[in-house]
Structures are given as structure tokens and as C-alpha cells.
N, C-alpha and C positions, 0 to 999 in steps of 0.2 A: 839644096842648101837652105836651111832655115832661116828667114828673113827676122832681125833683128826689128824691134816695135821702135815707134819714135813716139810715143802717146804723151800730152799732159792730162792726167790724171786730177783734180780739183779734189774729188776727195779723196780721205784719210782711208785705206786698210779697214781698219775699224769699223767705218762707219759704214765703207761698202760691205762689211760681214754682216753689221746692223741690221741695213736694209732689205740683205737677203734673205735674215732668217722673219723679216717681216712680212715677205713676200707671199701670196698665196698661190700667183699663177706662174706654172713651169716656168713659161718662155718669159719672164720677167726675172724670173731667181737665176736662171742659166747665161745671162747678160750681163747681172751684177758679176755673177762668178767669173765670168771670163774678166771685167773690169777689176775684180778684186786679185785675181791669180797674177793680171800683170801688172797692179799697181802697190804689191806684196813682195812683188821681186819672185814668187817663185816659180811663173813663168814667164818671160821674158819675149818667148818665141810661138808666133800665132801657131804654129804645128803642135807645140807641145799643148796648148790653152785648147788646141781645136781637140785632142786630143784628149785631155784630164776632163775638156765640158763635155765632150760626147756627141760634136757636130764637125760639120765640113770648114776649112778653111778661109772659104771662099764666103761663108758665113758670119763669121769671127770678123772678117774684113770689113764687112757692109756693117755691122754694127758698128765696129769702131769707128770707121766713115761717120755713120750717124751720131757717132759720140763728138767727133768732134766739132762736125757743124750742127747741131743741135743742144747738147749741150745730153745731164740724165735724163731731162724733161723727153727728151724726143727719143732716147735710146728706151725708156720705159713705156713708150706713148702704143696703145694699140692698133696695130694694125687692123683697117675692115677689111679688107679684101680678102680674106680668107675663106679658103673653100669652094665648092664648086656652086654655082647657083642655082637654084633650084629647078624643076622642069616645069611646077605648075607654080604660079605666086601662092601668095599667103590670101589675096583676096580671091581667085578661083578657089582655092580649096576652102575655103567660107562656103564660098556658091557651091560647091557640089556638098558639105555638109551636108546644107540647110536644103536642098533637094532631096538628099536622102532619108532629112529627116520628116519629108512630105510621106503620107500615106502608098500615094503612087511609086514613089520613089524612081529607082532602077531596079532594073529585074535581072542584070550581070554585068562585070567590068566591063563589057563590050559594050554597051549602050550609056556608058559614062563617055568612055574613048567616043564615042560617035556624038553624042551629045557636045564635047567637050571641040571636037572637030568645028562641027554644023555651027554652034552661036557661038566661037571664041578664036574659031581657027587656030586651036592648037592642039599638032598633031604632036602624041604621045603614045609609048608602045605600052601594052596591057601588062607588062611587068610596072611600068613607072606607075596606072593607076592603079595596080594592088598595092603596092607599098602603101602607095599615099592613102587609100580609102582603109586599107585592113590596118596598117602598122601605124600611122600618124593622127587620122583621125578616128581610129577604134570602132569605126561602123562594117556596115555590111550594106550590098544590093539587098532589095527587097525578092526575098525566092520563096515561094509557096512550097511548102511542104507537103507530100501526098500525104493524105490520112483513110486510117483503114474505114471501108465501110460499115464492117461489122462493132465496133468499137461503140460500148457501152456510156453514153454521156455520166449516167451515173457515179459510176466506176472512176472516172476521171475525176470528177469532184470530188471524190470521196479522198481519192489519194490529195490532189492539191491543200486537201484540209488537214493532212498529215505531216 
């Protein structure tokens, strides 16, 4: 059975369309929407609003909760708490940067993981420090390449200069 709303609404229709097409971030414009659908008359019923906005029920609720004791100020207010938090901070992955970015560096994500163990005590699995070292901060372990013996230093100049 669709639970009829009891909401006072403070603004105009209007001015909640206003607001939204002002809006830039999703979950701000999808809030006014639901405030504007039932303050428009042409939803009435959080099922339908959960509905037409494109979320859960049990959603629609907690906002308008928020709507009422807070007022739009709080129904617009961002939430931090989003997301998962990270495995390594933002100041260890500085420190292993700036490690990598020493001559010595590391010489494979296994000796970051073991480093990262030894002086920080945190244990991390070698998928977590590729991400972080290859995809976040765009570095690499330092790894020697074999080079051929017979290989002409000449030759090599010559192309670099091409």
C-alpha cells in the first residue's frame, strides 16, 4: 500500500525546478527532484517518487527525514563518508613516491609490500601495491633490463639522434 507524504514543503515548485537545473552534482539534482515531484503534486507517493527518481524507497525517506529536520541547507549538505577508505593513506604513498623516485629505488612490488610491512606495519596484498604504484602514482620498481653484449654503442646514438 503506498504511504501517502505529510511533507511542508517551504519552497515553490518553481523554484525547486530552478535549483535543479542549477545543479551540477547528480546526487544534489536527484533530491531537489524528488522534493519537486512531491511538492508539484505529481507525486504524492514515496513509491511512485522512488520510482520516477530512480532509487530505493527507504532512500526518498532518509532524505526527506533530512528535509525536515535540517531544513534544504542539510538535504543539499555533502556527505564525507563516502566510499571505501583507502588501504594505503595519502602520506605513505608520498613515502613510497619519493622512494621510487631515489636511484635505488625498489626492484619489485614485493620489496615495496615488505618495505611497507618492516617500517609502517602495514600489511597490504601485492595487487593493492600495483594499483597504487602503476595506476595512481604512474611509477614503476626500478628493474634493470638485460642488454645485449654485442650491441653497438654507436649505433645506438646514432638512432637516439633520429
Amino acid at each position: 500500500m503506498p504511504r501517502l507524504l505529510d511533507l511542508q514543503v517551504t519552497q515553490s515548485p518553481e523554484q525547486l525546478k530552478k535549483m535543479m537545473s542549477e545543479q551540477s552534482a547528480n546526487w544534489a539534482r536527484e533530491r531537489l527532484q524528488a522534493l519537486y515531484l512531491y511538492a508539484s503534486g505529481i507525486a504524492p507517493f514515496e513509491n511512485s517518487i522512488a520510482r520516477i527518481v530512480g532509487k530505493d524507497v527507504s532512500s526518498i525517506r532518509r532524505w526527506f527525514r533530512t528535509y525536515e529536520k535540517e531544513g534544504l541547507a542539510g538535504l543539499l549538505k555533502p556527505r564525507n563518508n563516502r566510499g571505501r577508505k583507502a588501504h594505503l593513506s595519502e602520506a605513505l604513498q608520498e613515502q613510497v613516491k619519493k622512494k621510487l623516485a631515489n636511484p635505488e629505488g625498489f626492484d619489485n612490488y614485493e620489496e615495496i609490500r615488505q618495505w611497507l610491512l618492516e617500517e609502517h606495519g602495514v600489511e597490504v596484498s601485492h595487487a593493492v601495491i600495483y594499483r597504487v604504484v602503476h595506476n595512481k602514482l604512474k611509477a614503476r620498481p626500478k628493474v634493470a633490463r638485460p642488454s645485449n653484449t654485442a650491441k653497438d654503442p654507436e649505433q645506438g646514438e646514432k638512432l637516439k639522434k633520429n
